[in-house]
N, C-alpha and C positions, 0 to 999 in steps of 0.2 A: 413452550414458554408462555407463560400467562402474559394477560395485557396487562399488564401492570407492571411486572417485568419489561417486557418490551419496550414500556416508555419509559422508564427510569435508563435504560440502554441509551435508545437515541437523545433523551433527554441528555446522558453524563456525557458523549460526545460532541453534542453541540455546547454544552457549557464550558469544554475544554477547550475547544475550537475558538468561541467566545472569548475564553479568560485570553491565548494566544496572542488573537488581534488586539487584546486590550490591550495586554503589556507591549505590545507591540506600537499601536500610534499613542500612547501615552510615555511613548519614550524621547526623554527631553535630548536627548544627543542627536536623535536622526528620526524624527518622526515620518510617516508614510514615506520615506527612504529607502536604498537598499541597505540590507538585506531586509528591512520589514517588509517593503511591496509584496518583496518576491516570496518570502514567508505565506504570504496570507494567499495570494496564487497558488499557492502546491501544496496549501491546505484545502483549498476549493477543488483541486486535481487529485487529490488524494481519498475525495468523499465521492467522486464520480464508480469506481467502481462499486463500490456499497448502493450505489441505483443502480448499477446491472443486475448487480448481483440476486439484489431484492427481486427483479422482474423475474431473472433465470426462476428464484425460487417457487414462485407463485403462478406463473404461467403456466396456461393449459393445454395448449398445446405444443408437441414439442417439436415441431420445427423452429420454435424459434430460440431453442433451448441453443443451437448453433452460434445464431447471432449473437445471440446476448453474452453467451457465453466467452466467445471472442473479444467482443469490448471491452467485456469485463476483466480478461488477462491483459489486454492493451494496456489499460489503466491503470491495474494492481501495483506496477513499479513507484506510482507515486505515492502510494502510502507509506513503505519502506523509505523510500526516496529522504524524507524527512529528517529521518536519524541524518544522514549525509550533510545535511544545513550546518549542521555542529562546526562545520569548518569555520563557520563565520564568529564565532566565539574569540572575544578577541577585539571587535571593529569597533569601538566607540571605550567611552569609560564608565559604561555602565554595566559593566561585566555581570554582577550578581541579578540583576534585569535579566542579560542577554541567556544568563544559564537557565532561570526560568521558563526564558521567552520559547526556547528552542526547546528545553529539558518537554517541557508539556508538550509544544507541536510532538517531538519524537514520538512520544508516549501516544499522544493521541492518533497520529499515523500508522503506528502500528498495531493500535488498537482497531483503527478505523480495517487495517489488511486482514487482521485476524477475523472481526464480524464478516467481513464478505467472503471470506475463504470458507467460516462455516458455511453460511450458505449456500456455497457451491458443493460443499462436499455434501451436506446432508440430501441436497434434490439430487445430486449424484448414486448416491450411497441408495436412493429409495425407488430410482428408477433402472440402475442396471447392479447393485450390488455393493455391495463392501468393499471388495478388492478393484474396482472401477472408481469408487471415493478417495481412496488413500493413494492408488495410480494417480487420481487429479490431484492431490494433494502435494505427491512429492513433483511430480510433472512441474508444477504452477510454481513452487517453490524455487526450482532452478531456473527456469526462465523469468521470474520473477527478481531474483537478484541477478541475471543478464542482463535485464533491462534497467536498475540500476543504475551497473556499469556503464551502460551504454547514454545513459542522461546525464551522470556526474562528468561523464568522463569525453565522450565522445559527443554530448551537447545535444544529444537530439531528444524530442520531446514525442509522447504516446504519437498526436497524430500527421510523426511523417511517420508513421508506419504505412497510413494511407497514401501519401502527398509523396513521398521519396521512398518507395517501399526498396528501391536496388540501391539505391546508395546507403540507405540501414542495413541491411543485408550484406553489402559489401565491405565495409567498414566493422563488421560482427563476424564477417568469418573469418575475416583477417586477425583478428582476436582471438576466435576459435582456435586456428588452424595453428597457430606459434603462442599461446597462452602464457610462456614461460619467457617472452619476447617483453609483455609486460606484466610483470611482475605484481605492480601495484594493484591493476583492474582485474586479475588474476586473483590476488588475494582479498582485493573488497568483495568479491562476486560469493568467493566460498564463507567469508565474515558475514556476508548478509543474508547467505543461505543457512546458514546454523542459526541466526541470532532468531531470523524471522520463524525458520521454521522449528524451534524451540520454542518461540513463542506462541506458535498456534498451538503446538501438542502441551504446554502449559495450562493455556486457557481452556483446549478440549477437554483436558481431566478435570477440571470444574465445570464442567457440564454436566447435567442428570444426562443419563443415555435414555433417547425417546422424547425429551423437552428440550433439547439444546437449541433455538431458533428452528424449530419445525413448526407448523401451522397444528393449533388441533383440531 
């Protein structure tokens, strides 16, 4: 990808991100309120994996290809995450605002998941292989709308994965273990694994193969 490319990229992210918070404290029903706080929060959490991401890609050596890599699946749920906001559609009377407000976070969200997920797959794909890319790819994908589930639903946020690691753990196998117990987190989880992961394999086929966010 040329530089010029590349900054038109993070340039149209940030400017969506932008337009977001606009409409967001320019909204005369519930300014810097909820849902807007919490809006602009989980667009800030949403953009954290996109700096893992970048360092996985560019880094030289790879031990730290671990860490970074880790963070950066930690975090990947909040991009997705976004589309979920939409619940709030609804809360004020300024609905054609709210569908906006949220319409663009989503979009931006999961645009924000797909640019880091290439990234992962292309330093993936160039240091052990193809079929180690796409392994990460679907891998990420599923845990990726577990985690989700596991924020809309169950309320916990990326970092008690550090802070509370057994009681995430326990509260997600309980889930795991009886998935048909509930129904709803059951069925967000496989909705937001198609939606996301249709979306990255969307946006990958508009990619030149060999320019797609690799370094030249």
């Amino acid at each position: 990808m040329t530089d010029v490319r590349r900054i038109v990229l993070i340039g149209s992210l940030m400017a969506t991100s932008a337009l977001t918070i606009a409409l967001g404290i320019t909204d005369p029903t519930a300014p810097l309120f909820y849902p807007t706080w919490y809006l602009v929060w989980n667009l800030v959490l949403a953009w954290i994996p996109v700096v893992f991401a970048a360092g996985f890609a560019v880094v030289r050596q790879r031990g730290w290809l671990i860490p970074l890599g880790l963070g950066w699946l930690a975090f990947l749920p909040n991009s997705p995450y976004l589309v979920t906001d939409l619940v709030h559609l609804g809360e004020g009377v300024e609905l054609w605002r709210h569908v906006l407000q949220f319409g663009v976070a989503a979009w931006t969200g999961i645009i924000l998941g797909v640019v880091s997920m290439h990234l992962i797959h292309q330093r993936v794909d160039r240091e052990f292989g193809p079929l180690a890319g796409w392994m990460t790819v679907a891998v990420s994908v599923g845990l990726c709308a577990m985690g989700v589930v596991i924020g809309r639903f169950q309320r916990w946020n990326s970092w008690d994965l550090v802070t509370r690691p057994e009681a995430v753990a326990s509260t997600t196998l309980d889930w795991v273990r009886s998935p048909f117990a509930q129904v709803q987190s059951t069925g967000v989880a496989f909705a937001v694994a198609a939606f996301f992961g249709l979306a990255y394999l969307t946006v990958w086929s508009l990619w030149s193969p060999g320019q797609a966010l690799r370094r030249d």
